[in-house]
C-alpha positions in Angstrom: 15.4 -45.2 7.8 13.9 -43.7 11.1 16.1 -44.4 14.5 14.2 -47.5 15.7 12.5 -46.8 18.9 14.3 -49.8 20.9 17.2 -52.0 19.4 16.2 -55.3 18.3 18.0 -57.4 20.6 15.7 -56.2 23.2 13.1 -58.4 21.8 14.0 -62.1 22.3 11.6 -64.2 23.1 9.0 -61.6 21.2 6.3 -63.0 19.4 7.9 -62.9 16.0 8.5 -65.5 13.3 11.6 -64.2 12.2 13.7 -66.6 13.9 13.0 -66.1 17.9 10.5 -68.0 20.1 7.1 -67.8 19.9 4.6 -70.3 21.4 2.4 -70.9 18.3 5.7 -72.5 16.7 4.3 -76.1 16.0 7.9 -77.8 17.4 7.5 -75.7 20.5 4.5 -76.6 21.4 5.0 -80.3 20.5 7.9 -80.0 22.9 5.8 -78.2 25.1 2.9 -80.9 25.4 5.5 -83.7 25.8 7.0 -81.8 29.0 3.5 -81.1 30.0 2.2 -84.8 30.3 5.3 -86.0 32.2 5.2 -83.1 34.3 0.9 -84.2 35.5 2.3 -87.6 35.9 5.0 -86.4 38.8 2.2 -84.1 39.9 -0.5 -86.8 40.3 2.4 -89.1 42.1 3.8 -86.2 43.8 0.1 -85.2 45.0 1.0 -81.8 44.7 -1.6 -78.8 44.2 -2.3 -77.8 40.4 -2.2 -74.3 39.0 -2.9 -72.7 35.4 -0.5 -71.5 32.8 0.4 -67.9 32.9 -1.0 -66.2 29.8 0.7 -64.2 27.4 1.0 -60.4 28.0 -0.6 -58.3 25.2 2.6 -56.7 23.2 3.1 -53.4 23.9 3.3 -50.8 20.6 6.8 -50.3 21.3 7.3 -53.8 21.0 5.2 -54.2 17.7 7.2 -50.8 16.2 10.5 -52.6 16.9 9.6 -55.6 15.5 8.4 -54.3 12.2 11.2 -52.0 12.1 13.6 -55.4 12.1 11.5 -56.6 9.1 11.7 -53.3 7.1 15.4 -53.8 8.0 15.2 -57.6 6.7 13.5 -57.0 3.9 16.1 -54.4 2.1 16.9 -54.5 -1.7 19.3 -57.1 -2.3 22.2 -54.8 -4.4 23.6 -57.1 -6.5 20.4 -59.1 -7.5 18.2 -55.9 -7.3 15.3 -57.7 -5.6 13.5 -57.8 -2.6 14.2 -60.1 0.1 11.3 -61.2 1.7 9.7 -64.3 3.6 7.0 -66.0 2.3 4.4 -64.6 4.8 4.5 -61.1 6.6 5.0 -61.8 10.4 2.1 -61.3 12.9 3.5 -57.6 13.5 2.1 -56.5 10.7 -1.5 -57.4 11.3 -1.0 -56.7 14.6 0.2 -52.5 13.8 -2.4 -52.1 11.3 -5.2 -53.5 14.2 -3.6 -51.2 16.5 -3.7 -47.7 14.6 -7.5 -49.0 13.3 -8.4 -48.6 17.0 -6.6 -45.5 17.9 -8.4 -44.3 15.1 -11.6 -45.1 16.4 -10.6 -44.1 19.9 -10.2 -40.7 18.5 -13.5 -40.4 16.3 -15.5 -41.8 19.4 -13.8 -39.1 21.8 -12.3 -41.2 24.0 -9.0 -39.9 23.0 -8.5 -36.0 21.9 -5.9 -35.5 19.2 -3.4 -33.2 21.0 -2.3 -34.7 23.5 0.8 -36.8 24.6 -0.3 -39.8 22.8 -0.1 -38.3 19.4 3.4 -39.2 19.4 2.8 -43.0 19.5 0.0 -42.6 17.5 2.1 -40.5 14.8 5.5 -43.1 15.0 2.5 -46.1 14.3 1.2 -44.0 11.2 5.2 -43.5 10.3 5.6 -46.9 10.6 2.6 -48.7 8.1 3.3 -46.2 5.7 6.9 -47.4 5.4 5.3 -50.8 5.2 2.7 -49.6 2.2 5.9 -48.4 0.4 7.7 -51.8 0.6 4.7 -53.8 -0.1 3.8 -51.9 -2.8 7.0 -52.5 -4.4 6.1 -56.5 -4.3 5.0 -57.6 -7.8 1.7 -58.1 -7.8 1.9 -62.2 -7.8 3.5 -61.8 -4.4 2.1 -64.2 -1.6 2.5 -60.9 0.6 -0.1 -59.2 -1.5 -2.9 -60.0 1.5 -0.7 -58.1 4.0 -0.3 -55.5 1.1 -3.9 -54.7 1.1 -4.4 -54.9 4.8 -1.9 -52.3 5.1 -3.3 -50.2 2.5 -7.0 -50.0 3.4 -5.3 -48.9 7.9 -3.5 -46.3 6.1 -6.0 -45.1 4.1 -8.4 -44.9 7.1 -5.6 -43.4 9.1 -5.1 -40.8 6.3 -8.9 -40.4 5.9 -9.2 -39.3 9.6 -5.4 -37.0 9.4 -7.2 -35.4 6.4 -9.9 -34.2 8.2 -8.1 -33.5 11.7 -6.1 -31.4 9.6 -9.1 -29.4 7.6 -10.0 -28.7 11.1 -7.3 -27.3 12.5 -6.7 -25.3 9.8 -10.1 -23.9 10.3 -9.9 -23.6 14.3 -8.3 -20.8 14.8 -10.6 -18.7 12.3 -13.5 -19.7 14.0 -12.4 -18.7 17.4 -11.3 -15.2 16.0 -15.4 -14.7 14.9 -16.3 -16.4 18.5 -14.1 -13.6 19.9 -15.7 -10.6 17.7 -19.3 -12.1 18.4 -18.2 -11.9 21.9 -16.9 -8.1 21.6 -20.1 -7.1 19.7 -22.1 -8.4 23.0 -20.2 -6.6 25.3 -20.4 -3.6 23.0 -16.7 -3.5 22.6 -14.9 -1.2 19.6 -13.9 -3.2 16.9 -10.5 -3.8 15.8 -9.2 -0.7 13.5 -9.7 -2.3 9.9 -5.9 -1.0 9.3 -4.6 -3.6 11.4 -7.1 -6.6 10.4 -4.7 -9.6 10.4 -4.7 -13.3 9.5 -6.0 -15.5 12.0 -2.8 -16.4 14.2 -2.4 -20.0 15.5 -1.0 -21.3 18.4 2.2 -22.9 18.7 0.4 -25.6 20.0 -1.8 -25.6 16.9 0.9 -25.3 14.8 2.9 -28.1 16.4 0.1 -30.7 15.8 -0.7 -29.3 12.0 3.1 -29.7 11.3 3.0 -33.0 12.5 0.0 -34.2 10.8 1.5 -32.6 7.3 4.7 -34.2 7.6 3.0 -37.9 7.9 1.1 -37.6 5.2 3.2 -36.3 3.0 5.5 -39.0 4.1 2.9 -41.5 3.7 2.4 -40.1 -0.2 -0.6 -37.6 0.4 1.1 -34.7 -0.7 -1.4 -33.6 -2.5 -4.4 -33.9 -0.5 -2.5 -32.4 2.1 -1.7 -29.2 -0.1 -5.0 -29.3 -1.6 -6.5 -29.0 2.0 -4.2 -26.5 3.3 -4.5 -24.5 -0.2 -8.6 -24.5 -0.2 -8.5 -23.4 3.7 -5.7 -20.4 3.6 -7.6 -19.2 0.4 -10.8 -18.8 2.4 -8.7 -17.4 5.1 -6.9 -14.8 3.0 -10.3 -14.1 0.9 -12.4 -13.2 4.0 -9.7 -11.3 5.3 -9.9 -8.9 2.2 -13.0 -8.3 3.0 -13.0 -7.5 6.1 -10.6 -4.9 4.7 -13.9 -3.6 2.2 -11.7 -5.2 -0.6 -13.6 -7.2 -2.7 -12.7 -8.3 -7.0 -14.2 -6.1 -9.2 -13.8 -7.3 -13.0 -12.2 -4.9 -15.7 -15.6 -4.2 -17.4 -17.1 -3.3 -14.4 -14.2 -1.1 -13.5 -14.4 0.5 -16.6 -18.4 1.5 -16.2 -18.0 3.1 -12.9 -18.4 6.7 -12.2 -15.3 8.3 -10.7 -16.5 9.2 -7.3 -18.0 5.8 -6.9 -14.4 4.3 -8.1 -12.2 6.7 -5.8 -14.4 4.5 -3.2 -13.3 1.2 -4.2 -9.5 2.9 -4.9 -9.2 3.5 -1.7 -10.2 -0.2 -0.1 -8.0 -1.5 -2.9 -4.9 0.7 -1.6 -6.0 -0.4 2.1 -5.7 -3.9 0.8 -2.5 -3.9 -0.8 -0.6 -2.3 1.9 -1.9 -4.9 4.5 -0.8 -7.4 2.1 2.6 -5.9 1.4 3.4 -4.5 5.2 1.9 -7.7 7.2 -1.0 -10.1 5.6 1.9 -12.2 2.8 4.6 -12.0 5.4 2.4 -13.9 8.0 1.2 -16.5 5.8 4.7 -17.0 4.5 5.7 -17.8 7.9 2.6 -20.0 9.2 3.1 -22.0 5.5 7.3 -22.5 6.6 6.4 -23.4 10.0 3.7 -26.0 9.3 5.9 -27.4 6.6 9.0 -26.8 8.1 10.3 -30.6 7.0 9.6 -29.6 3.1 10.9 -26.3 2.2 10.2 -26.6 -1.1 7.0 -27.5 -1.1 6.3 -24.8 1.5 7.6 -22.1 -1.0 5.1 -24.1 -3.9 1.6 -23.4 -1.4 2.7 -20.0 -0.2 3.4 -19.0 -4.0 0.1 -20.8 -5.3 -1.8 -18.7 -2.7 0.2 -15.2 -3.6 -0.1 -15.5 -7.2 -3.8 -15.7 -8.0 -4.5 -12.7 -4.7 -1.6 -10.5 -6.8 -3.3 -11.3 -9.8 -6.1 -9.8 -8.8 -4.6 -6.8 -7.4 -2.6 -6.0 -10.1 -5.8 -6.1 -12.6 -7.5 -3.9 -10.6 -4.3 -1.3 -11.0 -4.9 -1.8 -14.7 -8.3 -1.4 -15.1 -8.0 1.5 -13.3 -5.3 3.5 -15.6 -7.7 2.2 -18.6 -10.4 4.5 -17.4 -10.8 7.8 -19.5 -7.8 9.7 -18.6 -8.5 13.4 -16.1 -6.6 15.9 -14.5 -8.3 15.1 -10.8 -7.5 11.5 -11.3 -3.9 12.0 -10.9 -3.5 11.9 -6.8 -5.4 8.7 -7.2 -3.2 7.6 -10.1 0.2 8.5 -7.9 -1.9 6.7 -5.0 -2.4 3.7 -6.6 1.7 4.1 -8.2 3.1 4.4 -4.5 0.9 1.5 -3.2 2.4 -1.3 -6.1 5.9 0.3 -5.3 5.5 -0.5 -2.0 4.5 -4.0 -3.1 6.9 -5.0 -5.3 9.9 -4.1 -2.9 7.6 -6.3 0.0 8.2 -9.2 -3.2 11.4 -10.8 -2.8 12.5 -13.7 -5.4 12.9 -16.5 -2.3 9.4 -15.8 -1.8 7.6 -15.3 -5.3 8.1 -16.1 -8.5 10.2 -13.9 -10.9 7.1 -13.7 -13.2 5.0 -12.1 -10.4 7.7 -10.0 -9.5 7.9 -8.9 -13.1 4.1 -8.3 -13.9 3.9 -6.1 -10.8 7.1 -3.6 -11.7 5.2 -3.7 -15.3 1.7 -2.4 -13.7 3.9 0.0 -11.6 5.4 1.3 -14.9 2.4 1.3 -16.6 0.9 3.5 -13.6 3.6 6.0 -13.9 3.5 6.4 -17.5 -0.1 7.3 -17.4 0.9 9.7 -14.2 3.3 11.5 -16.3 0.8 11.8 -18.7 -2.0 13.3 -16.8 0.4 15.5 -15.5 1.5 16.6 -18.6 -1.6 17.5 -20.0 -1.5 20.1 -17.2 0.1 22.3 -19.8 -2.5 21.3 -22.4 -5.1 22.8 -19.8 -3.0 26.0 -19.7 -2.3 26.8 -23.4 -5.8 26.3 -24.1 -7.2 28.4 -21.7 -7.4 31.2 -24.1 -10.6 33.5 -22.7 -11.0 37.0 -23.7 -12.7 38.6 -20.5 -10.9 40.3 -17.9 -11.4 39.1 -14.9 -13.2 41.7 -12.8 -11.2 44.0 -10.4 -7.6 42.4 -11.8 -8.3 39.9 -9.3 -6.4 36.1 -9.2 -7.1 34.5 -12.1 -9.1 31.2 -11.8 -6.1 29.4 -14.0 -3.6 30.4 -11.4 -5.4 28.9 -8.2 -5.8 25.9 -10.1 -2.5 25.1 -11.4 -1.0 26.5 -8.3 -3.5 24.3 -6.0 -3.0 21.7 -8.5 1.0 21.5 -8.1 0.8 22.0 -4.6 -1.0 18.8 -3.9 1.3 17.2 -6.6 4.2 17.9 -5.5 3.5 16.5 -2.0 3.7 13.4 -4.0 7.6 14.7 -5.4 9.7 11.8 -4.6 7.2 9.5 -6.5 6.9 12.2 -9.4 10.5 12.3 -9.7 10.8 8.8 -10.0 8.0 8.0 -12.3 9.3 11.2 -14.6 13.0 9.9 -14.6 11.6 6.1 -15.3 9.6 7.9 -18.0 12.8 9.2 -19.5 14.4 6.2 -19.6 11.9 4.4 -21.7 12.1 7.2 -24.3 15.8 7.1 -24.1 15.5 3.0 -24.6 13.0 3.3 -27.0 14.8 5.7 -29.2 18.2 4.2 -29.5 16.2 1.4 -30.0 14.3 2.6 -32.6 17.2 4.6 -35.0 20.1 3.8 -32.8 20.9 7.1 -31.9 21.6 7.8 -28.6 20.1 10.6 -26.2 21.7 12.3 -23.4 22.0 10.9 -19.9 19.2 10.6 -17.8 19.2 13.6 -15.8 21.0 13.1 -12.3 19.1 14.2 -8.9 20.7 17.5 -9.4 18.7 18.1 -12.7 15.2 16.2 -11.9 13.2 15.7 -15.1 10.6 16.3 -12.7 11.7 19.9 -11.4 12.0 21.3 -15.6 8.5 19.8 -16.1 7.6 22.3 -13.1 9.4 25.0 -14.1 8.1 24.6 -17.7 4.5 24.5 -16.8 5.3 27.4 -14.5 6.9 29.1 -17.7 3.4 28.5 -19.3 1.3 30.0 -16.9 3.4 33.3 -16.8 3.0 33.4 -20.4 -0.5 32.9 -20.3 -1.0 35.8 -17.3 1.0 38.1 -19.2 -1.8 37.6 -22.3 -4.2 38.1 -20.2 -3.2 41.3 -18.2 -3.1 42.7 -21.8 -6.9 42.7 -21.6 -7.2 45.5 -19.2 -7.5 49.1 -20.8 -6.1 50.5 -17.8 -2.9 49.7 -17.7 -2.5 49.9 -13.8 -5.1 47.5 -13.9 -3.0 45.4 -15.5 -0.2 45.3 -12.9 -2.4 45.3 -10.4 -3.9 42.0 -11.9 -0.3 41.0 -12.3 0.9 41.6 -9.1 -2.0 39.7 -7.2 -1.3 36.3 -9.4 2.4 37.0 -9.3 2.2 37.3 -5.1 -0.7 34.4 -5.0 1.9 31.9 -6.8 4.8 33.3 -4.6 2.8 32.8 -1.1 1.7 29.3 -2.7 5.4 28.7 -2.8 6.2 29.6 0.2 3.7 27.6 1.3 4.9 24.3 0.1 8.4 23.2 1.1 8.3 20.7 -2.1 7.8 23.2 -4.6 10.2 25.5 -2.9 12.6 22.7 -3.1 12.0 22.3 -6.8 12.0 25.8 -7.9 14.9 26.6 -6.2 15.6 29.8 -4.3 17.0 31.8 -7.4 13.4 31.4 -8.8 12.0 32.8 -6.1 14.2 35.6 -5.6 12.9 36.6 -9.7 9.6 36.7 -9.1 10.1 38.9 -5.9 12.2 41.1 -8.1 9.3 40.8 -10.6 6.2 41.9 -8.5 8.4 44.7 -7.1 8.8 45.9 -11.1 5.1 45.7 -11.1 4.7 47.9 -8.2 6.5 50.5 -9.3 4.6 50.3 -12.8 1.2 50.7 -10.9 2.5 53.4 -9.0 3.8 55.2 -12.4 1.1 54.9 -14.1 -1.7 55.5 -11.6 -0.1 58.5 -9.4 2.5 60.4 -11.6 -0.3 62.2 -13.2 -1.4 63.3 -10.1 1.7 64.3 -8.7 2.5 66.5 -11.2 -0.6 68.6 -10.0 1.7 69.1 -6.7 4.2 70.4 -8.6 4.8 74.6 -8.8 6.5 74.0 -11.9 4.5 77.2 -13.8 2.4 78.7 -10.8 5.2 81.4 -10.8 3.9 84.5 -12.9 6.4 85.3 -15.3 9.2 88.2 -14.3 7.0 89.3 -11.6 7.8 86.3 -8.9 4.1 86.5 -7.8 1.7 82.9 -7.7 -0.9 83.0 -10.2 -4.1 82.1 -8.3 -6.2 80.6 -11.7 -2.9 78.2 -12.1 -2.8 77.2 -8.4 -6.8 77.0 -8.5 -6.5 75.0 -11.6 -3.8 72.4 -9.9 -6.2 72.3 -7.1 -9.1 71.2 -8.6 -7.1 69.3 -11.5 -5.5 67.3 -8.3 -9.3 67.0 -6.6 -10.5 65.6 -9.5 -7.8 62.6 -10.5 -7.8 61.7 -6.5 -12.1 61.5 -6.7 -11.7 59.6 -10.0 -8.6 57.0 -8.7 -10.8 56.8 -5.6 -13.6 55.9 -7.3 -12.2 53.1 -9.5 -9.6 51.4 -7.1 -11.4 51.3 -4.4 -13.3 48.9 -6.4 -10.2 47.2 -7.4 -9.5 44.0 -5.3 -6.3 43.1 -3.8 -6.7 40.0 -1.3 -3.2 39.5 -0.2 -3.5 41.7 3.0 0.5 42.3 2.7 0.8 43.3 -1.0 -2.8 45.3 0.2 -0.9 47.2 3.0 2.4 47.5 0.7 0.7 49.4 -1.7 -1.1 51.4 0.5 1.8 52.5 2.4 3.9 53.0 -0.6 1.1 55.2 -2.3 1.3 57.3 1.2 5.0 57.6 1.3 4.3 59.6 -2.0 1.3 61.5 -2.2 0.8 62.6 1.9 4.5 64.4 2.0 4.1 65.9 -1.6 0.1 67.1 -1.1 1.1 68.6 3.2 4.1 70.4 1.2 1.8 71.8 -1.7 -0.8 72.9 0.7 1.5 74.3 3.5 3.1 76.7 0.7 0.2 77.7 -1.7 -3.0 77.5 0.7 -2.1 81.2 1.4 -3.0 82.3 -1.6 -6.3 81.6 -2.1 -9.2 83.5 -0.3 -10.2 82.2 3.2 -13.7 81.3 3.1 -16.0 79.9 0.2 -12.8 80.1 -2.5 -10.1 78.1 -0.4 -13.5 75.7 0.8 -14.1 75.1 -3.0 -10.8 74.2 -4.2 -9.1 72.9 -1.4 -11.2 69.8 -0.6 -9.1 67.4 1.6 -6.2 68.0 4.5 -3.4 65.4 4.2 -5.5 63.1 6.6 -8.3 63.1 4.6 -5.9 61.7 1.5 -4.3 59.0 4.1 -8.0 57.8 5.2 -9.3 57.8 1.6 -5.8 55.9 0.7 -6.5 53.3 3.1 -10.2 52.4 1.2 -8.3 51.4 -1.8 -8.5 47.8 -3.1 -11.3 46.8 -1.2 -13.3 45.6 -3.9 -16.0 48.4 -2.5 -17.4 51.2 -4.1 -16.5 54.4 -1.4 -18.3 57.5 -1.6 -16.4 60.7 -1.6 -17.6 62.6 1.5 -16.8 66.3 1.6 -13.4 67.1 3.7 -13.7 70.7 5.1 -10.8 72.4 6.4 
């Protein structure tokens, strides 16, 4: 029972029938005439001067909510008996209340009165106090003689919920329609728009949400739960809805999903993640809070509206999700895929049980595992792509292979995405270890630990892969310095793509690393066996000495001499076609090509030069001074034909 507004005994001499003085009583005004004609008669002998009757004061509200709160209070169930007790007739109050709110009704629809103000309170405790009166009455069986006062109650509180209703629609709509006042406005003035990142429910003002509170809370009271929630349900799903789309989110059914080209999806991907995360970081927070605040006096039911608008918007989203991971399965869908993954992780920790129901909760961890198992799978079939990329030709000038940028671009950008492939591989695991104890009841190892991410052997096993696959296809150069030089341009183009990405660093480890340095430096000195040993050995004077007679033999030494022009001219020739784009391993292999050849060819010329004829002889055989070598050294591994110009001495 609500704290009466004034205690009882402050109304004697009221206008009730319940036992204090009124002047319609019939004995009171029999007693009243009686004293009225003896009083004219001293009058006319007294010749005094006669004066009217003061009138009755109108009864304040206060008054009448007083007096019907002593008749709610009169009228209790009788424990014992388990009946009403109730007079025969229902005192003047009651007709008098339900006249009263009638009027302030009609003050309000004619505009004499705006809801909001300070006489919303009175008007609200009058509205408390005939639905009180409804619920009493309507516990009256129905051959009650109160059944008049029953129905006069009835049709003032329907009115007065008729009119609450409809306040309340509009209040709920207010705020939204000053927000589009607002942007019309700003589009006048040729003011930016708000970044669509930070698009937001309408917010309301406490004042708003004061009065839409209040009017909630009597209706409910009165018994119109549910046209109150079915208002405020049909007016926050608008709200949320065109919110969405101001996002560029709008529903897309499965079979349409499903006929969409990629690039045109990767559009609608991307206003979908947009969407989520606003609903995750800010949009369900907010209307949480605005649904606990305007039905702050019924928790429960607040959780029931909030939950009834979450589920169907979730719904939604989550279908999407899954439509999505049904589309034909590609290699360049993965980002998107582990895009998609991270946005319903995101969501589900945003879901807490006080606020949604387990089952939502649950159907959005399943379409977050379902995304990850199809990420693992995509990524997997990344070593499909490699085994069966099984081409016979060479590529020209041993240069990268078109397999190694793409896996190595292709893990790059993955593993910028590492804590979510980690997860979604160890989550992976776990369902193959449930499902196969499940299955046979044997039992797997333990799910690898941080230390031992299933994620980091999938890496290192598709790395495995591709040296496999490099090492078959170096094979199909004839020459083998070719081949290392092909092997040592995709051997340095995954170790700068490393270096380049701190994930992948992190993942491989630093022992990894330090291998495949150790392994290009084996291919260097390979190259430089096979190409330059043969030419070295020209250098040598090992047999230039005549035999017994320690004298040079000039047709040796003109021999090495031309033997030497001719290798140089012919290694010119074909590696300076040769392409090495790493300008480091470039200048490496230059310079280490000159530590050899420029102190061995200066040493062989300084000693034998002497021995051939100046003029036309030592012009034909010796060809190039040491700087000549070092220039013609530094054209190598251009990927540019050079021609040999003549060196004279």
């Amino acid at each position: 029972m609500e704290k009466n507004d004034h205690h009882p005994s402050e109304m004697s001499g009221s206008f009730s029938k319940n036992g204090n003085k009124n002047d319609d009583d019939p004995e009171t005004l029999e007693a009243k005439s009686a004293g009225c004609q003896q009083q004219h008669a001293e009058n006319e002998q007294a010749e005094t001067v006669e004066v009217s009757p003061p009138s009755d004061p109108e009864p304040s509200l206060e008054q009448i909510l007083n007096e019907v709160d002593r008749f709610l209070e009169t009228t209790t169930i009788n424990a014992g008996e388990d009946k009403l007790k109730l007079p025969d007739q229902a005192p003047d109050c009651v007709e008098l209340l339900s006249n009263m709110v009638e009027n302030m009704v009609n003050a309000y629809n004619a505009g004499k009165t705006n809801f909001g103000g300070d006489q919303d309170d009175s008007f609200l405790k009058a509205v408390n106090r005939i639905s009180k009166l409804s619920k009493r009455f309507n516990e009256l069986p129905s051959s009650s003689t109160l059944s008049s006062s029953l129905n006069r109650t009835s049709a003032a509180l329907h009115r007065v919920m008729s009119f609450l209703e409809d306040k309340f629609r509009i209040l709920l709509h207010e705020e939204s329609k000053a927000i589009n006042n607002q942007e019309h406005d700003r589009c006048l003035l040729h003011e930016p728009e708000p970044d669509k990142d930070e698009e937001e429910l309408a917010e309301f003002s406490p004042e708003t949400i004061s009065d839409i509170n209040k009017i909630a809370s009597a209706m409910i009271f009165a018994g119109y739960e549910n046209e109150c929630s079915m208002v405020y349900s049909i007016a926050r799903r608008t709200a949320f809805k065109a919110v969405l789309n101001k996002l560029g989110y709008e529903y897309i059914s499965i079979d349409d999903v499903q006929r969409m080209q990629w690039e045109s999806l990767e559009g609608e991907i991307a206003s979908w993640i947009n969407a989520v995360k606003q609903c995750s970081k800010k949009l369900f927070s907010d209307e949480r809070k605005l649904c606990d605040s305007i039905f702050s006096d019924y928790p429960p039911l607040s959780r029931i509206l909030f939950g009834d608008l979450a589920h169907p918007v979730v719904i939604q989203l989550l279908d999407f999700a899954q439509a999505v991971v049904l589309t034909k399965r590609s290699a360049e869908k993965l980002f998107k895929f582990l895009d998609i993954n991270e946005t319903l992780r995101d969501l589900v920790l945003a879901m807490d049980s006080d606020s949604y129901a387990e089952e939502l909760i649950s159907e959005a961890s399943e379409a977050k595992t379902l995304l990850g198992s199809a990420v693992v799978s995509i990524f997997c079939d990344l070593e499909n792509s490699i085994k069966s990329d099984q081409g016979r030709t060479p590529v020209p000038s041993g240069a990268v292979h078109p397999l190694t940028r793409y896996v190595m671009n292709y893990l790059k950008y993955a593993c910028e995405y590492k804590d979510t492939l980690e997860q979604v591989f160890r989550q992976h695991l776990k369902i193959e270890k449930d499902e196969k104890e499940t299955c046979d009841g044997g039992e797997l190892d333990d799910v690898p630990t941080s230390e031992t991410s299933p994620f980091s052997l999938e890496l290192m096993k598709v790395m495995d892969l591709l040296d496999a696959n490099l090492d078959m296809k170096s094979s199909l150069y004839r020459d083998h310095a070719l081949r290392y030089i092909f092997l040592m341009n995709n051997g340095r183009y995954i170790l700068q793509k490393m270096k380049g990405s701190t994930e992948i660093h992190e993942l491989m480890g630093d022992t990894w690393r330090r291998k495949r340095s150790s392994l290009l430096r084996q291919y260097h000195k390979n190259y430089r066996r096979e190409t330059w040993s043969k030419v070295l050995q020209c250098l040598s004077d090992e047999g230039l000495q005549v035999s017994g007679q320690g004298k040079v033999s000039k047709p040796v030494l003109k021999e090495r001499f031309k033997n030497f022009n001719t290798l140089f001219e012919d290694i010119h020739k074909m590696q300076s076609t040769w392409v090495v784009s790493d300008e480091q391993l470039q200048s490496e292999l230059r310079v280490s090509i000159s530590a050899v050849m420029i102190p061995a060819y200066r040493s062989f010329l300084g000693r034998f030069k002497q021995y051939l004829d100046p003029g036309r002889q030592s012009e034909k055989y010796i060809k190039y001074q040491p700087e000549d070598i070092e220039t013609l050294i530094e054209e190598l591994f251009d990927g540019n034909p050079t021609s040999m110009a003549r060196r004279r001495t």
